[in-house]
Each structure stands twice: as C-alpha cells, then as structure tokens.
C-alpha positions in Angstrom: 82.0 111.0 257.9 79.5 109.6 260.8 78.6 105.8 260.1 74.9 105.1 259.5 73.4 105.4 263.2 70.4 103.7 262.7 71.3 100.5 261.4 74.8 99.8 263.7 72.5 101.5 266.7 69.2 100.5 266.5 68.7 100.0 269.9 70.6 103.1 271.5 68.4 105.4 273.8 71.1 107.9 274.8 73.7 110.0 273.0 75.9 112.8 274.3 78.6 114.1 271.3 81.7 116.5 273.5 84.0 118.6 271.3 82.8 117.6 267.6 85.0 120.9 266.4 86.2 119.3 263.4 82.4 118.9 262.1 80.4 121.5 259.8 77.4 119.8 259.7 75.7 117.3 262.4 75.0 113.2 261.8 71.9 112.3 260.4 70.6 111.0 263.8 66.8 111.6 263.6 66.2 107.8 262.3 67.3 106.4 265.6 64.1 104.4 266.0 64.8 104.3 270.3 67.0 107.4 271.0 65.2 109.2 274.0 68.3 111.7 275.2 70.5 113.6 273.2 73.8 115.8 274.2 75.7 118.1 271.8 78.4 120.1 273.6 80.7 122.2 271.6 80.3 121.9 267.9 82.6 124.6 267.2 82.2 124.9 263.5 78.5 123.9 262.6 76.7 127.4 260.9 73.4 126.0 260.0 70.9 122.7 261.6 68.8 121.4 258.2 67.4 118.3 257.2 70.5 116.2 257.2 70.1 116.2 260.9 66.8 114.6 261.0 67.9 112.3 258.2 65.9 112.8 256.3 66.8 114.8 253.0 64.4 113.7 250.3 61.3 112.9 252.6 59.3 115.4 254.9 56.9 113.0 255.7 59.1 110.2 257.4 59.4 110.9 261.2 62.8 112.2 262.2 63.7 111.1 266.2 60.7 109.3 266.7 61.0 108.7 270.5 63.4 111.6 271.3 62.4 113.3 275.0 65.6 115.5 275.5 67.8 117.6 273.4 70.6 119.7 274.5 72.1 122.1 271.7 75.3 124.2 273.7 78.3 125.5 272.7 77.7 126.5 269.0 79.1 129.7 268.8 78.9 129.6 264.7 75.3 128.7 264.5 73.4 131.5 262.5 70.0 129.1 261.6 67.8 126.0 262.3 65.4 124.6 260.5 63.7 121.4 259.9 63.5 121.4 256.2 61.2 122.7 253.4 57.5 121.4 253.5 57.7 119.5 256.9 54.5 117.7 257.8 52.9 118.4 261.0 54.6 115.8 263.9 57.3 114.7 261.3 59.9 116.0 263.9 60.5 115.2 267.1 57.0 114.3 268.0 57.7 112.8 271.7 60.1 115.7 272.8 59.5 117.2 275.8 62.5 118.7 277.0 64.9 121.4 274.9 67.8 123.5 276.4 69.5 125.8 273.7 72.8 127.8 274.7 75.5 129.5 273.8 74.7 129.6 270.5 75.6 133.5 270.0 74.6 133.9 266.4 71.4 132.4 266.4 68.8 134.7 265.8 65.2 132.6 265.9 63.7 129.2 266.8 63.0 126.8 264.2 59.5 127.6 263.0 58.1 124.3 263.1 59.2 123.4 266.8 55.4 124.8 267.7 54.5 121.1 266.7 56.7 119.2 268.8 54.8 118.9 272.4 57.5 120.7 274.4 57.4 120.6 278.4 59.9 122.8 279.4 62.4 124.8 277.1 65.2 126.6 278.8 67.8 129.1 276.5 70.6 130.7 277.8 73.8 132.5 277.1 72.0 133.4 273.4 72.9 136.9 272.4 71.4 137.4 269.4 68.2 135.8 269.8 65.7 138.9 270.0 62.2 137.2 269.7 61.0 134.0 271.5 58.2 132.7 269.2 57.0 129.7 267.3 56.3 127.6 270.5 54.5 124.3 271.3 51.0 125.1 272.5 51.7 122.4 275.2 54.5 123.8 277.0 54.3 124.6 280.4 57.6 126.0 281.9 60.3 128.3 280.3 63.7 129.9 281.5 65.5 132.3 279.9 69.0 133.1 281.4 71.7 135.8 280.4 70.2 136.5 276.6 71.4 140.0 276.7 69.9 141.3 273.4 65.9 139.5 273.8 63.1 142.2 273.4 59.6 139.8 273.2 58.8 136.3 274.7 55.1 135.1 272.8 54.2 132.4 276.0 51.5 130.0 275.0 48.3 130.1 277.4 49.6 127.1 279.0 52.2 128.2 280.3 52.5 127.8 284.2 56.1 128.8 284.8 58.4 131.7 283.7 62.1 132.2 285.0 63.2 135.8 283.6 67.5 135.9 284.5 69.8 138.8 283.5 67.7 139.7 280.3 67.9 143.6 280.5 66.2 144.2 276.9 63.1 142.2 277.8 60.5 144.5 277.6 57.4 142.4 275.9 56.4 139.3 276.9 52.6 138.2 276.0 49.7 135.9 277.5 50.6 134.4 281.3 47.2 134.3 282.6 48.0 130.8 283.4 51.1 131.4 285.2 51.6 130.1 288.5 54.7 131.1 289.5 57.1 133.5 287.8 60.9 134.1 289.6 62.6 137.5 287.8 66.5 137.6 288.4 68.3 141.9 287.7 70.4 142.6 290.1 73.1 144.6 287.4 70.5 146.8 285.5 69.5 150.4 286.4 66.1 151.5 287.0 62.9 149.6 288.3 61.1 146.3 287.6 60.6 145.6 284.0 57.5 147.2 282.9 56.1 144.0 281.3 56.6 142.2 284.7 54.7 145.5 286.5 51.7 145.1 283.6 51.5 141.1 285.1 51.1 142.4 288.7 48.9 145.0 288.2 46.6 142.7 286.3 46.7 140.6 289.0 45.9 142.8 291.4 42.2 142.9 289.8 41.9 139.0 290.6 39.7 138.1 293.8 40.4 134.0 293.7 40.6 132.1 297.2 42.2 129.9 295.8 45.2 131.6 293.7 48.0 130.0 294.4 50.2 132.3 292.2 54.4 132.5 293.6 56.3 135.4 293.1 60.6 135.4 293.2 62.6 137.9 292.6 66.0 139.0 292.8 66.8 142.8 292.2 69.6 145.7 293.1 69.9 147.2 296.5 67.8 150.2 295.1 64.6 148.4 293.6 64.5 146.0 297.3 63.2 148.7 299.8 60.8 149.5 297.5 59.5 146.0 297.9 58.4 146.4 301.3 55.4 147.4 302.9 55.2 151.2 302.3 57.2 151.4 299.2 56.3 152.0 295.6 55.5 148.7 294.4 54.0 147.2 298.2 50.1 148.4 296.6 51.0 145.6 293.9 53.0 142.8 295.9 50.7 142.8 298.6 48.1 141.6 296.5 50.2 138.4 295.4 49.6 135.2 297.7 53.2 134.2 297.9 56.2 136.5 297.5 60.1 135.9 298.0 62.5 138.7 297.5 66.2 139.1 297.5 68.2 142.0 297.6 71.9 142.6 296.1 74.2 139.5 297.1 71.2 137.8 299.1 72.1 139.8 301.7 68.4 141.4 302.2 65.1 139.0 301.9 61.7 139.9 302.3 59.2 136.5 302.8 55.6 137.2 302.6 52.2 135.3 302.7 48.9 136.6 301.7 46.9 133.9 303.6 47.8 133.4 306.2 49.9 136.4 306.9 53.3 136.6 307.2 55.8 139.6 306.7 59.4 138.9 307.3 62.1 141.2 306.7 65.9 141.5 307.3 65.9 145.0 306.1 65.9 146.9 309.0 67.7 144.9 311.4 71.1 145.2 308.7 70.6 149.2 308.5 71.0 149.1 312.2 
C-alpha cells in the first residue's frame, strides 16, 4: 500500500518508480500539486491504468497532475488498457504535459481517449506490439516517433505536426494529414519490397509544391535493394529530386546519398564501393 503522496510530498517535482513488480495497480500520484517528471520502469504486473492513478476516484472534475511536463510508461508487459476515468472534464488531466514516451507495453492496444486534451509536444512509442491505430492526439503536438511497433497499420497526425520518425514499423501502411511536416526520417532496412506506399503518397504530393522557401528534410534508412533506386536515374529520383534536403542510408550505413535542392549538391558513395 503507497502512503498518501500529496500530503508527505507536497513539494516533490520528480519521481522515477524501477521494478514495482509486486504492484497490480499504480499510486494515486495525480494530486501531487508540483510533480513535473515522472518515471515508471517495469511494473510487471499492472493490467489496466484508471482513475486511481490520477487520484481521483469519485471526482472528474478535480485536476489530476496539475503541473506534470513528462511521463514515461515502459516495461508493462501486462498492460491491456488506459483510461482516465468515466466522464472526465476537458483539461482535468494532465493539463501541462508536454512530453509522453510509452513502451514495451505489448498488450496495449489504444491510447487513452482523452489524451487529445492534454497539450502534448512530442510523444514517442516504441517496442508496442499490439497497438494497431495511433489516434486520439492533442491538436498541439508537433513531433512523434514511432519505433519497432511491429503490428501498427494507421497513424491519424494532427495538422500541426512538424516531425515524424517512422522506425521498423513494417505494417504501417496509413498515416493521415502531414502537410505541416518539416522533416520526416523513415528507418526499413529488414522488410521486402519498396518504400511504404503512404510515405510515396507524401512525396508525390510534394512534388506539386513550388515554395522558395520549403525547407522540408528528408532521412531515410532502407535495404541494399531500395538504395540505388534512390539515386539520380532510379525509380524514385523523379520524386526525391523534388525535396530540398535529402539524406539516405543504405544497409549497415555502408552507402549514403546527401543531396541539396538549393544550392545543389549530389554526393554519393555508391559507385566508388561497387568498384
């Protein structure tokens, strides 16, 4: 049984929890009045994330972490749902947060509905199996990276949304409104086939744009096959070319292709290894 936080902790503004496995639910934390960062590593046996984390069981209106600016959730391995309670209020939870990382939680299969109200920065998830749709996000949020979630189909981005970081997410075949993106870095060196077709859709589109002053970055990181055709005269030059600033990897880093719009640049260690 966890102490009451908020009264022997009233001032505490950082909290990391390591190796909680004898736990099935987490404390009631979300009335620490200063808490900005919080850690939890490896809560083995937790299923389900409710109200009794927020603290708040028998009021939805009452602000749970009211100054909370980071959360880490990794290592729950058991966790099959999150929510923030029946009948939440709008800005009731985690109102100031503006960082969230999520991963290996291998059962969990959606985001809380009601995070779209917290006024999320960046959100990173990784190492989350089951997790097939990435929806329900904060209309603020500006940067998202998705590593190693083998099973996720659909990413629903928010127009605000500036940066994307796609890594090891074979099934990804959907992801919706980056017309603000700035830069976007897509990581496959293990799948078969091309570029994603979703990823294709965003160049193409791109290609239609005549702006001086685009400033739009391109990474990516693909197998030995999809590189050459990365180059000038391959199949997908006509849509790279058309992007002011590219940087592409081959298998094991071993090929790289730089490559500037405006002004011009071209370099390319392909050739010279095939020699």
């Amino acid at each position: 049984m966890f102490a009451s936080f908020e009264i022997c902790l009233p001032n505490l503004t950082k909290l990391v929890f390591e190796g909680i496995t004898s736990c099935t639910l987490l404390p009631a934390l979300g009335q620490l009045p200063k808490l900005r960062e919080l850690a939890i590593e490896g809560a083995s046996e937790v299923e389900k994330i409710g109200p009794e984390f927020f603290g708040s069981y028998d009021n939805a209106t009452k602000i749970a972490f009211p100054k909370l600016q980071q959360l880490l959730i990794v290592d729950f391995p058991k966790l099959k749902e999150w929510s923030f309670g029946a009948q939440v209020e709008q800005n009731a939870r985690l109102p100031c947060l503006q960082k969230l990382a999520i991963g290996r939680c291998q059962l969990l299969k959606q985001l809380p509905e009601d995070l779209k109200y917290s006024p999320i920065k960046f959100l990173k998830i990784f190492e989350t199996r089951s997790l097939k749709s990435v929806d329900n996000l904060p209309a603020e949020i500006e940067e998202i990276e998705l590593r190693q979630c083998g099973n996720l189909e659909k990413v629903f981005c928010p127009p605000t949304l500036k940066e994307l970081s796609v890594l090891q997410c074979k099934d990804l075949a959907y992801v919706e409104k980056l017309d603000s993106l700035k830069k976007l870095s897509f990581f496959n060196i293990y799948s078969e086939g091309g570029l994603s077709e979703w990823l294709l859709k965003l160049l193409r589109q791109r290609r239609l744009q005549n702006d001086s002053n685009d400033d739009f970055q391109l990474q990516l990181t693909c197998t030995k096959e999809v590189f050459p055709e990365c180059l000038e005269g391959g199949s997908y030059w006509d849509l790279i070319q058309h992007i002011p600033q590219v940087s592409c990897w081959g298998f094991d880093y071993i090929y790289y292709l730089q490559y500037s719009k405006q002004p011009y640049v071209y370099e390319t260690n392909f050739y010279d290894i095939l020699i």
